[in-house]
C-alpha positions, 0 to 999 in steps of 0.5 A: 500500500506505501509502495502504491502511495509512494508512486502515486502522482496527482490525481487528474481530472478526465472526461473520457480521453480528454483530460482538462489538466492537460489544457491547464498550461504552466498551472497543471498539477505534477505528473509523470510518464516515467515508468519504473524500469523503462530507463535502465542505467548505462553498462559500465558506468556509475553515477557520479553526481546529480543536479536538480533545477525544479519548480515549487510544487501546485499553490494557491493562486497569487495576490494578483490572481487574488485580486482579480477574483476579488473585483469579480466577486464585487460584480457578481453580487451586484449583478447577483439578481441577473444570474441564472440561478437553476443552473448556476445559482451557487453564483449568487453566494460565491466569494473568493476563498483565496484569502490574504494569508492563502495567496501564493502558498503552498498546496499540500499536494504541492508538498506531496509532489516533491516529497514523492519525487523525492522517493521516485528518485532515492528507489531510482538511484539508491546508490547516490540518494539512499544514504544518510544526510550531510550538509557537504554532501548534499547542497539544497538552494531554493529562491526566497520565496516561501513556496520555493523553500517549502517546496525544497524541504518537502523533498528534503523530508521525502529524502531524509525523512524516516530514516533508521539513521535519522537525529529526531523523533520519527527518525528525522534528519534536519538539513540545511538550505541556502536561498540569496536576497531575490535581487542577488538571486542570479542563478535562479531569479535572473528574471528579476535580476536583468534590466533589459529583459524586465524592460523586454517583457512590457513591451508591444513586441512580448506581449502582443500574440497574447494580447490579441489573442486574449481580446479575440478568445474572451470576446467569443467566450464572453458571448457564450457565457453571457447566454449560459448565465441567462444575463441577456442585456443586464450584464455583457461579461467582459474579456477579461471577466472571462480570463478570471473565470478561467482562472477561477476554473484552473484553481478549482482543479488544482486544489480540488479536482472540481469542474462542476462550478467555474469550468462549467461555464466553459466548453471543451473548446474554450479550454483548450483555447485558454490553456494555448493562450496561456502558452503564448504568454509564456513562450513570448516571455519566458522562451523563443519568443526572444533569445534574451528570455533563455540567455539570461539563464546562462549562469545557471546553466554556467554552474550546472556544468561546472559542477559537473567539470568539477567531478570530472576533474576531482576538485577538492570542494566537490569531491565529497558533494553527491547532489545538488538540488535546486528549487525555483519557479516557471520563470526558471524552468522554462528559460533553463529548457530553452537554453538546453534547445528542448521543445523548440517550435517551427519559426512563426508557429506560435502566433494567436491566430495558429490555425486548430491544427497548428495548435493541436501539433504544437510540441511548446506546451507550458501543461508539460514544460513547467507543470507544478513542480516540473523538474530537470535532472541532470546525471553525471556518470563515470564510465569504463575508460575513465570517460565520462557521460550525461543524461538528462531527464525531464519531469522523470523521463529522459531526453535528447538533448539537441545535438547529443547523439543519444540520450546517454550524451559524452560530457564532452560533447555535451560541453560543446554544446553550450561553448556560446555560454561558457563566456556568459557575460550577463552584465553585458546582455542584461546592460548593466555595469560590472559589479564586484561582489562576494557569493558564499556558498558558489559551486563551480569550478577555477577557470579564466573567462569561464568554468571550462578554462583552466587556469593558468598557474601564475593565475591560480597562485595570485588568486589563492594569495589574494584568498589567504588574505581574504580569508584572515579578514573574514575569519568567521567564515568557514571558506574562502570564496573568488569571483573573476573581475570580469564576470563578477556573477560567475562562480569560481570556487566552491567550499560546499559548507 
């Protein structure tokens, strides 16, 4: 019966062989395709170390979310007299439950996705993830925000949680995470940290698709949910009205599987309209929309494989870091899977009025991207010859990495792959001035211009004086950290501590 619990996903709501979660865009509930056993491990290699970028788990809808049903709460009771009461006479009482203290939290089904990822993946990979916890041996990053952070310890629970080895009641192991103020964030909120791009995504160019095909879908919606309600002239349903029904419709889901209220104003069509407009917005703002939408991520992508460099090359400050997990939001997931080249549509084939097959046929969906608590899983293995090969998984299943010549990828091909990265020059592409800073708890490797560089031996003798001095001054801590004076923003040296 656990072993049941333990592989069991959110439970999605389906009409026949139509599934509404599947139209929900970067608002669906967790699932995966994985099937235990399908992907078996490489011959004559070993897993040498892991990396997680993971969104946070389902939530409540957020203070704008909030704020929209608020307004539409106010009009209804105004208007409350109007509604068609035989059919949907719940209206006339409905007020909006997400209240202040709710907005933006997590769901308990959005602890329980991570929790169970977490146990999926210790039975997957029992050699690196079945052992007892320390802090140098596992790093855990999560952004600031609450659900973020929730959203780590829940998998840090589903890992450390009822062990026979754990330090408290009930066997439980605390562990340590590590988050950065959200405007020194640029690992994991570079969205927020980028002037150009947060320039970009107000602007006619980033939003116009969406927009327009905001304006057309709500105006026909808006027509058919006028009838339903029996408004006639008393109340004309507004186009944006429709998108906070909408709304109203996908937080019934997520929280309680419920389509008999808000989503029965829609339509099969409707949905599925609404779930591919929400796609837009987020591939003109979060993906290929703008090549400055992924590049940003850079300097995640910069550590991800510099960590990896790292245990290839048996750094001293990596030698005893088995994984590193990072928990993070849509605004990471999605660019982060852009920069990897995953999911790219044909030029021009997101556009508000893509024809029905189009859509149907798109390979961008947000439903399968960045569902709630999407994930990527990077896996490093140490094969037969001393070579070395990476494998990347994708909410649990492995994927083709562009350019790889097999799911199981040569690390150094993999490598290559991103050499435009390896000299990521965030300050440039975001248009700010180079800044100087400390960043204690960095992960990757020495290199000049970047992590895949060596350096050279007058350089590595300058910079572990100027460390030494450093250290003296800053004895209270327990390692000594360095940052490139040309890329203030890339790691250089990791103390996992």
């Amino acid at each position: 019966m656990f072993l049941l619990l333990l592989l069991s996903l959110s439970v999605r709501f389906a009409v026949g062989s139509w599934n509404i979660s599947d139209h929900l865009s970067t608002k669906t509930p967790y699932s995966t395709e994985y099937v235990p056993g399908s992907d078996p491990e490489p011959q004559d290699c070993s897993v040498l170390s892991m990396q997680i970028v993971a969104r946070h788990g389902s939530r409540y809808p957020n203070d704008g979310n909030a704020a929209e049903l608020d307004e539409l709460q106010a009009y209804i009771h105004s208007h409350e007299q109007y509604l068609n009461v035989t059919q949907f006479g719940w209206l006339v009482n409905w007020t909006n439950p997400y209240t202040a203290d709710l907005t933006g939290n997590l769901l308990k089904s959005g602890e329980l996705e991570h929790f169970h990822l977490a146990r999926r993946l210790m039975m997957r990979f029992p050699s690196l993830l079945n052992v007892s916890y320390a802090p140098k041996r596992f790093i855990v990053q999560t952004t600031i925000v609450p659900r973020a952070a929730r959203s780590g310890n829940s998998f840090g629970f589903g890992l450390w949680g009822g062990r026979p080895d754990g330090d408290l009641d009930d066997s439980y192991t605390p562990f340590w995470t590590y988050s950065y103020a959200e405007h020194e964030d640029y690992t994991l909120r570079f969205n927020r940290n980028c002037p150009a791009y947060v320039e970009f995504k107000d602007t006619d160019a980033a939003n116009v698709q969406y927009r327009t095909f905001l304006e057309h879908w709500g105006n026909l919606t808006a027509k058919k949910i006028t009838q339903k309600l029996a408004l006639g002239n008393s109340w004309s349903v507004s186009s944006d009205q429709v998108h906070t029904m909408y709304l109203a419709c996908v937080f019934d889901v997520v929280l309680r599987n419920d389509v008999s209220r808000w989503c029965a104003l829609f339509d099969q069509e409707d949905i599925e309209a609404a779930g591919y407009g929400e796609d837009l917005d987020s591939y003109w703002t979060k993906s290929y929309g703008n090549k400055l939408n992924y590049d940003i991520s850079c300097l995640l992508l910069d550590e991800i494989i510099g960590i990896m460099y790292g245990k290839i090359s048996d750094a001293a400050p990596l030698k005893l870091q088995f994984a590193k997990f990072r928990f993070a939001h849509a605004e990471t997931i999605i660019p982060l899977a852009s920069i990897l080249g995953l999911y790219r549509p044909p030029a021009d084939s997101m556009r508000w009025n893509a024809s029905q097959e189009e859509r149907d046929a798109r390979v961008w969906k947000g439903s399968q991207i960045s569902p709630f608590a999407g994930n990527f899983v990077f896996i490093l293995y140490k094969c037969d010859q001393n070579s070395y090969k990476v494998k990347v998984l994708h909410n649990e299943v492995p994927v083709l990495i562009p350019g790889c010549p097999s799911i199981i990828c040569p690390f150094e091909t993999f490598k290559s792959l991103f050499s435009e990265y390896a000299q990521c020059n965030w300050n440039q592409m975001c248009g700010i001035q180079a800044l100087s800073c400390l960043d204690p708890d960095n992960e990757t490797i020495p290199g000049t211009n970047g992590f895949w560089q060596v350096l050279s031996l007058g350089e590595f003798v300058g910079i572990l004086l100027g460390s030494f001095l450093l250290g003296i001054f800053l004895a209270v801590m327990p390692a000594l950290y360095f940052f490139n004076a040309n890329q203030p923003y890339q790691r250089l040296v990791a103390i996992n501590e």
